[in-house]
C-alpha atoms as one frame of an Amber mdcrd trajectory, in Angstrom:
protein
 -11.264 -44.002  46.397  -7.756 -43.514  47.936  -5.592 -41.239  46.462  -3.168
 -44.145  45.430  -6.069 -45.879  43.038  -6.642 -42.569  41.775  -3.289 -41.711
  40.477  -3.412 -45.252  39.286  -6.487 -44.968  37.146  -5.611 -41.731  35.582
  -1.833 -43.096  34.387  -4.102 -45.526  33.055  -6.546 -43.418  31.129  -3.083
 -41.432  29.864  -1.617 -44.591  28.233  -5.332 -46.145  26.829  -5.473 -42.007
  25.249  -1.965 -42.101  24.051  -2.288 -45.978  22.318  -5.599 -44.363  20.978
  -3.648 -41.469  19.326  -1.236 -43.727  17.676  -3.988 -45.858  16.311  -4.976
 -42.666  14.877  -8.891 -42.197  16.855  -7.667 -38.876  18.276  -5.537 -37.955
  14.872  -6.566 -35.397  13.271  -8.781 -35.836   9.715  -6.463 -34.492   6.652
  -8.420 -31.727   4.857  -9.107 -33.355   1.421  -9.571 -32.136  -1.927 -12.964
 -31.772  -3.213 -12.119 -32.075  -6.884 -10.018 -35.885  -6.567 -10.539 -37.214
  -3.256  -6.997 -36.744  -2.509  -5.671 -36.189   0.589  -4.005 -32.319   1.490
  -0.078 -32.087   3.183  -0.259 -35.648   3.049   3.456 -37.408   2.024   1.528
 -40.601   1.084  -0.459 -39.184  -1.069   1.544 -36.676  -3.020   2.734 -34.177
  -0.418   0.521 -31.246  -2.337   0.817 -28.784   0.609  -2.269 -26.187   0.558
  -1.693 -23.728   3.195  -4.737 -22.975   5.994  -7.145 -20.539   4.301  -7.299
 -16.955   6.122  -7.084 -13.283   5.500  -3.737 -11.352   4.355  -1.589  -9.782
   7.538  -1.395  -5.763   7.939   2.312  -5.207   6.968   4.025  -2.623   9.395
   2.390   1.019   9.054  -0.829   0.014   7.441  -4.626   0.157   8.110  -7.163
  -1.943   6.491  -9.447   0.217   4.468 -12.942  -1.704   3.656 -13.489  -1.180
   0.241 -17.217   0.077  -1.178 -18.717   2.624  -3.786 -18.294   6.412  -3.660
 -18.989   9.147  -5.974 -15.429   9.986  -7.011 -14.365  13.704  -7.772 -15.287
  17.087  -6.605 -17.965  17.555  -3.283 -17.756  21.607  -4.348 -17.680  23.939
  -6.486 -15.000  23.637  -9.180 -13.526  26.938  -8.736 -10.079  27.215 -10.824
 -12.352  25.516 -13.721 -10.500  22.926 -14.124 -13.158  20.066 -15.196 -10.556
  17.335 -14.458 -12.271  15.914 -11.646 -16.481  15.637 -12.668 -18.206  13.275
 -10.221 -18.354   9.590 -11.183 -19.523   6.800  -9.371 -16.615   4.042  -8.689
 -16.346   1.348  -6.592 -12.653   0.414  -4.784 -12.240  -2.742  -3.380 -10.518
  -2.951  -0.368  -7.474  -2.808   0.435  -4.652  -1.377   2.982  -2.736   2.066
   3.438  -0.414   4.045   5.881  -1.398   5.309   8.822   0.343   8.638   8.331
   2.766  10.043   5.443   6.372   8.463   5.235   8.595  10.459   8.004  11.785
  11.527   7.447  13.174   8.802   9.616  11.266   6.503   7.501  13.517   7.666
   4.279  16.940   8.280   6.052  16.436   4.549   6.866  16.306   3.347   3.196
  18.769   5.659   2.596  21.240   3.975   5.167  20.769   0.837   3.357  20.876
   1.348   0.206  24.186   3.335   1.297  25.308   0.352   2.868  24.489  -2.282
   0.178  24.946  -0.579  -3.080  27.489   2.549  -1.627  29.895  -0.108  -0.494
  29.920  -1.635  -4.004  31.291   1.314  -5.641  27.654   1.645  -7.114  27.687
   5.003  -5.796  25.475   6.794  -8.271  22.433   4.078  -7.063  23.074   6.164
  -3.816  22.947   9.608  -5.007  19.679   8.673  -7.007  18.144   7.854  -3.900
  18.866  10.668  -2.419  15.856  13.870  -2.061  16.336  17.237  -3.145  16.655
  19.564  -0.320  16.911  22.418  -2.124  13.225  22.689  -2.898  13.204  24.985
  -0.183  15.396  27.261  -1.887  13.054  30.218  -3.208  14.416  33.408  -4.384
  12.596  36.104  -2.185  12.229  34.257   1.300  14.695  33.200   3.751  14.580
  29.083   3.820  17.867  28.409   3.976  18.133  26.436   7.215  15.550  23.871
   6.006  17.854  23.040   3.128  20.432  21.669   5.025  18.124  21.443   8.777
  14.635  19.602   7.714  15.792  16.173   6.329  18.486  15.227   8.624  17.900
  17.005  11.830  16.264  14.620  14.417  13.757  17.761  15.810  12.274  16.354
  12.410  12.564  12.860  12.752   8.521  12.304  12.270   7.694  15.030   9.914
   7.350  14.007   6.495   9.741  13.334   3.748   9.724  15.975   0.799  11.798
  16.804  -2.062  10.913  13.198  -3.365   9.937  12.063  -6.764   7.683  10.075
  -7.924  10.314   7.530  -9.027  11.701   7.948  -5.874   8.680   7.425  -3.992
   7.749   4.377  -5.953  11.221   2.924  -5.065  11.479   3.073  -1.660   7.696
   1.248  -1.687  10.099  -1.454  -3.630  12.233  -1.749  -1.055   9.930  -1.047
   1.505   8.208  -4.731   1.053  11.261  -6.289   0.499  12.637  -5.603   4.299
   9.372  -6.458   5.559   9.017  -9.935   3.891  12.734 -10.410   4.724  12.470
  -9.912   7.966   9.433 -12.363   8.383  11.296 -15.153   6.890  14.275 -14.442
   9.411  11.760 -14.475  12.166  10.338 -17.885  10.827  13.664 -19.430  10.164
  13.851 -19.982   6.506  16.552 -17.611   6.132  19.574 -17.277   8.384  20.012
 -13.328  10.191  23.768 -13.608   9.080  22.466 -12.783   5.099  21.636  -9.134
   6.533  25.246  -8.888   7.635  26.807 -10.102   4.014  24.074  -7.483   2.240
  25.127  -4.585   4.644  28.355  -5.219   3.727  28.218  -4.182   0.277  25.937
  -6.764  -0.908  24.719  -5.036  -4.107  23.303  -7.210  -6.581  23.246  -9.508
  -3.974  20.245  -8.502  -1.807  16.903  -9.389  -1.080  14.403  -9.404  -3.576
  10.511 -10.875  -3.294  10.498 -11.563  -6.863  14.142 -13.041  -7.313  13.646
 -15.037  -4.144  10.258 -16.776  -5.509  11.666 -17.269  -9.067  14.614 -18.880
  -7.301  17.212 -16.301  -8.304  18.306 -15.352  -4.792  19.079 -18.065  -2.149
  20.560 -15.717   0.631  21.487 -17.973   3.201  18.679 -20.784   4.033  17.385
 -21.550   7.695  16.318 -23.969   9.539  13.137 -23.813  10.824  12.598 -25.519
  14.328   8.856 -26.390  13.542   8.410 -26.246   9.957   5.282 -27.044   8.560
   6.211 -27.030   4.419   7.175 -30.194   3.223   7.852 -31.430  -0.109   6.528
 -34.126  -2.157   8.472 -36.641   0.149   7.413 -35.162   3.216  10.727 -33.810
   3.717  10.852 -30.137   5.904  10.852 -27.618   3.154  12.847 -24.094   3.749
  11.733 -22.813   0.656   9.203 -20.523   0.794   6.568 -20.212  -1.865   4.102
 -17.359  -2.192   1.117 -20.257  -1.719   2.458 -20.732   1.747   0.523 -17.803
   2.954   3.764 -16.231   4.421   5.365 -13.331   1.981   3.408 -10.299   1.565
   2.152  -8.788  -1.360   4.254  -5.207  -2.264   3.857  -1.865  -1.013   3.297
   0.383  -3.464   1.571   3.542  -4.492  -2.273   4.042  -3.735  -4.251   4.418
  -6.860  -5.981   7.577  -7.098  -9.200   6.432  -6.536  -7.884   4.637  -3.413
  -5.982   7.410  -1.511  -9.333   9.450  -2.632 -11.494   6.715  -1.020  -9.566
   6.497   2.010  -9.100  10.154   2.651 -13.048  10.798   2.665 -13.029   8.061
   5.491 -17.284   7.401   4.787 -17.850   5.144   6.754 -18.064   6.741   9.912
 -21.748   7.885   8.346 -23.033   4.432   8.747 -25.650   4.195  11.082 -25.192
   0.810  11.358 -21.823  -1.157  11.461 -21.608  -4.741  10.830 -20.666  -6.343
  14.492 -21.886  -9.988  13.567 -23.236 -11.924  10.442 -26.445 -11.355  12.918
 -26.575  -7.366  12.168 -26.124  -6.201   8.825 -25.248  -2.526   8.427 -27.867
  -0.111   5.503 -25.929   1.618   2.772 -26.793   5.215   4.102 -24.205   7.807
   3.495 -26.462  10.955   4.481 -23.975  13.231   3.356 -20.621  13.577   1.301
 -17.399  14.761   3.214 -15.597  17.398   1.791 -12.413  16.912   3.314 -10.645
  13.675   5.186 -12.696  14.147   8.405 -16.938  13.923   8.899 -18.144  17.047
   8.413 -19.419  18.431  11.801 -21.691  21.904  11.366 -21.202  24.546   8.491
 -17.768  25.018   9.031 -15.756  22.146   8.617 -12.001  23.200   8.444 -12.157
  23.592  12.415 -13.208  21.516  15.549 -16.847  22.433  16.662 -17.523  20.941
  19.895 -17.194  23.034  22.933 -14.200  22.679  24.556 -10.379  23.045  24.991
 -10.547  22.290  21.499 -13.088  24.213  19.671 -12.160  26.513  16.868  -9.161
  24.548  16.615  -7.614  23.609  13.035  -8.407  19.869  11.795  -5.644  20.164
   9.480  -2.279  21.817   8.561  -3.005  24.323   5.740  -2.972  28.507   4.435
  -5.810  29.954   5.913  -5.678  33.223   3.658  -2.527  34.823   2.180   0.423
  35.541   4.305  -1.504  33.535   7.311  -0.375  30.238   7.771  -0.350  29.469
  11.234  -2.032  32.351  12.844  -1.706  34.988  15.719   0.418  34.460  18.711
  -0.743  32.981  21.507  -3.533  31.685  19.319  -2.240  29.744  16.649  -4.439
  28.133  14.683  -2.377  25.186  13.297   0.763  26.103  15.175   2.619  24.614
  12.112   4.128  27.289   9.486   5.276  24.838   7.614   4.845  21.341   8.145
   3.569  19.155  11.101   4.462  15.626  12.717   2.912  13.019  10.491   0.402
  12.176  13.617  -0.396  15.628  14.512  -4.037  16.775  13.755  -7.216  14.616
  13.976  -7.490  10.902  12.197 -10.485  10.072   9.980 -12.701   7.422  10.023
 -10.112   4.680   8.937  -7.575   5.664  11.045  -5.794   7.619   8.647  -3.322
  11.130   9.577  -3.019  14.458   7.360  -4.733  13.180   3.955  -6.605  17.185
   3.723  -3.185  19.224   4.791   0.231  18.632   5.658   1.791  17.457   2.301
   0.431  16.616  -0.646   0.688  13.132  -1.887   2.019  11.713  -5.017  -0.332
   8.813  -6.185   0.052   5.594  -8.671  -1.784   7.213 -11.519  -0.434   9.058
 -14.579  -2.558  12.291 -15.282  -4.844  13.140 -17.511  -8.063  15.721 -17.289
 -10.674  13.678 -18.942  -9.546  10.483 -16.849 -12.545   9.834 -15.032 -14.531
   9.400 -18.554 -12.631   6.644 -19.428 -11.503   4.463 -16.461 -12.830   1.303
 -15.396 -16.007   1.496 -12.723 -14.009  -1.149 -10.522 -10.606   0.092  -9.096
 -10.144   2.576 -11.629  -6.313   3.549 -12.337  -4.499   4.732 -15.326  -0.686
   3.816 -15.923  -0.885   0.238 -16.827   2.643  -1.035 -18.671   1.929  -4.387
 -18.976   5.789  -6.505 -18.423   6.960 -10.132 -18.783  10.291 -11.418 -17.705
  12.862 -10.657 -20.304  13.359 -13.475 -21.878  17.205 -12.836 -23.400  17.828
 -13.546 -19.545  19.202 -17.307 -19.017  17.678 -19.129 -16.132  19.835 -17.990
 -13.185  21.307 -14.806 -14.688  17.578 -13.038 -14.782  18.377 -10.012 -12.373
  19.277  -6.878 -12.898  22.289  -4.719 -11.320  19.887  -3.970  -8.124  18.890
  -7.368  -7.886  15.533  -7.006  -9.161  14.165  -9.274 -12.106  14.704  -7.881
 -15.420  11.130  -7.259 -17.080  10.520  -6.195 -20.126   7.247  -4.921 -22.213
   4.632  -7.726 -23.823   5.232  -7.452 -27.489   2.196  -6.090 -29.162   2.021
  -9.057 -31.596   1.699 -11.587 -29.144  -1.656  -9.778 -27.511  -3.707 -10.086
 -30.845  -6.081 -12.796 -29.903  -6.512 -11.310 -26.369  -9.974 -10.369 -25.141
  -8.754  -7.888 -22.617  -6.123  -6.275 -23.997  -4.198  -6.233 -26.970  -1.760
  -3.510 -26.215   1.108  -3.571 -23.313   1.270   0.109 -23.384  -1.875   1.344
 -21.859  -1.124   4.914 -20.272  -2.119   6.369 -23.225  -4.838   4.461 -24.101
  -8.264   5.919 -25.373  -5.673   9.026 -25.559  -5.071  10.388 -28.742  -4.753
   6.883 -30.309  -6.501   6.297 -33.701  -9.444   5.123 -32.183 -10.480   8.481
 -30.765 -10.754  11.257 -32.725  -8.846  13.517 -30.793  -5.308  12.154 -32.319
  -3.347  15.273 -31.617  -4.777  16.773 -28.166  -1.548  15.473 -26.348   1.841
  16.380 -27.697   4.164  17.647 -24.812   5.140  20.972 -24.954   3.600  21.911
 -28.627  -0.208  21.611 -26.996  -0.212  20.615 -23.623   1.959  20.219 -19.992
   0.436  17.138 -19.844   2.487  14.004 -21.384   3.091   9.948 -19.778   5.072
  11.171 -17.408   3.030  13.154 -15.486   1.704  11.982 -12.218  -1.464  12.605
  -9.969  -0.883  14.755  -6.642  -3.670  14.452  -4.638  -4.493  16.511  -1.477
  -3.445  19.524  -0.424  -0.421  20.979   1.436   0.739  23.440   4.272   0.880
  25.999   1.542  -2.398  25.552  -0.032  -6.062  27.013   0.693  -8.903  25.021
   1.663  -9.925  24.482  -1.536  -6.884  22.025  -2.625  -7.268  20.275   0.504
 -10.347  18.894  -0.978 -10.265  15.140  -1.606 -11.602  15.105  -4.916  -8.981
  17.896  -6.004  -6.327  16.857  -8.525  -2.881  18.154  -9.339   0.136  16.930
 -11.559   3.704  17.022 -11.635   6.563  15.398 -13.594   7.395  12.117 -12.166
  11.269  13.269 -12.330  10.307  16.596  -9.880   9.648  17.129  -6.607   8.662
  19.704  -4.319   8.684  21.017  -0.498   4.906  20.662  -0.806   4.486  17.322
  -2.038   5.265  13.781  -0.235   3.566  10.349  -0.306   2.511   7.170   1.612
   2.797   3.606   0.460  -0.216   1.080  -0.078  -0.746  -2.279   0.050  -3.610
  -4.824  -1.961  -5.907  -6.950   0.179  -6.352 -10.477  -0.143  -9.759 -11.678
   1.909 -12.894 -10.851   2.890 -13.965  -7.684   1.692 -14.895  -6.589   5.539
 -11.717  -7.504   6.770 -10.187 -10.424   9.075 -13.052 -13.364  10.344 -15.532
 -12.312   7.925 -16.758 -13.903   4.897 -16.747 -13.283   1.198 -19.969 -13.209
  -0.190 -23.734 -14.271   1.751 -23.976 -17.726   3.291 -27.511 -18.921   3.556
 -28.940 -21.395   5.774 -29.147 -24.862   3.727 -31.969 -25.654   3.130 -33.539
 -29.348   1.892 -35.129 -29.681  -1.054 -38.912 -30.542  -1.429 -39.314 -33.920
  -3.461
């Protein structure tokens, strides 16, 4: 065959392959629905776009955690006496978490925008609430002064993390945290335009990106135009709207539970002999023995590295070894961090995760109480439940608030009556000191108890705390309107998937078998 025939036979077998594809033998078959026979993302059948099935992305700063059981609550002895933390078998599902604490970079960022959007509006006390108190340094009887006015803003301490934060504050930065990120994936998509970050930087205020606002269709921004744009509507026209069902906005950061950052910070599964690799090899629930702290627990003592080595005898995390020692003796510093360390210094745990024994402690989701554990759910386990609807006083259009954010307002009690699951939207108290218990009185603020709604877990323990706090199953609280030079926090994130993360499978598929007649 010459090499003229050949060229002509393959120009040939292009045009017989390209009439072929118009006569639709090399099309692609439409997915169709299994409950009508319809046709999927097809305009002559409806249009019903159902977005390709797979696992939720890791937002910026996260690790997947794989969910599973644990014993929940102290691994030793319970030496203040406490009793707010008994043992209790839970299971989390899984879910996703930072890698480290938030940095003070991290903070000073929000802080620029929200300076930026709502500072330029004359909205100037949205600013100063943002702002964290740097005068938890302050004490009266040691010289701290320069970290008052040094340790936030300083760029030596860029990466060390953010104190001085509430718990209000903390929760609002998470807020605005996944409202950036799932901005900034429909700018890199196209459906909205780059200039809309200009016009909110400008003073935007109310006018500024919200997930909620922009799915309910209060906030249009400033549309794109995607160049390949898969979402159509029902008359196959490109769509630039995006809907949560499209598989492209993320859920929120938020808070961990407690049970979750507790879960995460005792990093188990490193124990299992056998990790899953393929549906081939399944790994044996065998946890031979219970960490006490975030790393595996490597000979008797297990506060410092015990393989020979540079390393050996070297501090795992940053904490008080004894009183007045906190980083050690010169020229053989233990933790060589008086105070606190880079928020990836020190070793990782199983998952991945930085300075959950050490460092800071971390504010979590829940609202405190002692006898918690005796009440809470077996399955992700959490108290501080305010169950919220959209206000409805709010016209259609007019439903945001001065921040931007959708204005929600408490379920009325009366309309939860014939609910099986709940009948109350007010559930941080409930099962405590409600007329269903018979301890009506045990919680009244200040008469007989610290404790009251307000209060919020602290989990894990700090650069000024002994070993014992660093403890994962040790619990503190603190008003969610106070902070502390101890005390920061990392965001979270729920999981939508497979339980065992990206390309697995929910649930056991069997081999079909046919059926004996």
């Amino acid at each position: 065959m010459t090499m003229l025939s050949g060229l002509r036979n393959f120009t040939l077998l292009c045009a017989a392959a390209a009439t072929f594809s118009s006569c639709g033998l090399f099309k692609k078959k439409a997915e169709k629905s299994s409950a009508t026979g319809w046709n999927y993302n097809d305009k002559n059948q409806g249009g019903f776009f159902v977005a390709k099935a797979s696992d939720l992305k890791t937002g910026p700063g996260l690790v997947f955690v794989q969910g599973g059981t644990f014993p929940m609550g102290a691994k030793q002895e319970d030496v203040m006496g406490d009793w707010n933390n008994v043992p209790r078998r839970v299971t989390v599902n899984s879910f996703l978490i930072d890698k480290t604490e938030v940095a003070n970079v991290h903070y000073r960022e929000y802080l620029y925008w929200v300076d930026n959007v709502f500072g330029q509006a004359d909205m100037t006390n949205v600013v100063e609430a943002a702002k964290p108190d740097t005068l938890v340094w302050r004490s009266e009887l040691a010289y701290n002064e320069p970290y008052v006015e040094y340790y936030f803003r300083h760029p030596s301490f860029n990466y060390y993390p953010v104190v001085g934060v509430t718990w209000r504050q903390a929760h609002d930065f998470c807020v605005w945290r996944g409202d950036r990120v799932n901005q900034m994936e429909l700018i890199k998509r196209g459906y909205q335009n780059k200039t809309v970050v200009k016009t909110e930087m400008g003073g935007g205020g109310q006018e500024n990106f919200n997930t909620k606002s922009y799915l309910m269709g209060e906030y249009q921004g400033v549309p794109g135009k995607p160049k390949k744009n898969p979402l159509k509507d029902a008359q196959g026209k490109p769509r630039n709207t995006v809907r949560f069902e499209d598989g492209i906005l993320l859920p929120d950061y938020r808070l961990p539970t407690e049970a979750e950052w507790e879960y995460a910070a005792l990093g188990q599964i490193a124990e299992n002999p056998q990790p899953r690799r393929s549906e081939k090899k399944r790994g044996e629930e065998v946890i031979a023995n219970q960490n006490i702290y975030a790393w595996k627990n490597d000979g008797y003592d297990n506060l410092r590295g015990t393989r020979r080595g540079t390393w050996q005898g070297a501090f795992l995390g940053n904490f008080k070894r004894g009183n007045g020692d906190y980083m050690g003796v010169a020229g053989g510093l233990n933790d060589r961090a008086a105070y606190t360390a880079p928020v990836t210094s020190f070793i990782p745990n199983a998952f991945g995760v930085y300075n959950m024994s050490g460092n800071v402690s971390e504010w979590v989701a829940d609202v405190y109480r002692p006898m918690t554990n005796f009440d809470e759910d077996d399955l992700n386990p959490y108290r501080g439940n305010i169950f919220s609807k959209v206000d409805p006083t709010k016209a259609e259009g007019d439903r945001r608030d001065s921040l931007g954010r959708i204005s929600m307002v408490r379920e009325d009690d009366k309309d939860l009556r014939n609910r099986r699951n709940y009948q109350r939207s007010y559930a941080v108290n409930y099962l405590d000191g409600d007329t269903s218990t018979a301890v009506k009185y045990v919680y009244q603020y200040g008469i007989t108890t610290l404790v009251s709604d307000k209060s919020r877990v602290v989990k894990g323990g700090s650069w000024m705390d002994m070993p014992y706090w660093m403890s994962a199953g040790t619990r503190r609280f603190l008003e969610e309107d106070a902070a502390s030079s101890t005390i920061g926090f990392r965001c979270a994130m729920t999981h939508f998937g497979a339980s065992e993360g990206k390309g697995r499978k929910t649930g056991n598929f069997f081999p079909a078998r046919r059926q004996k007649r």
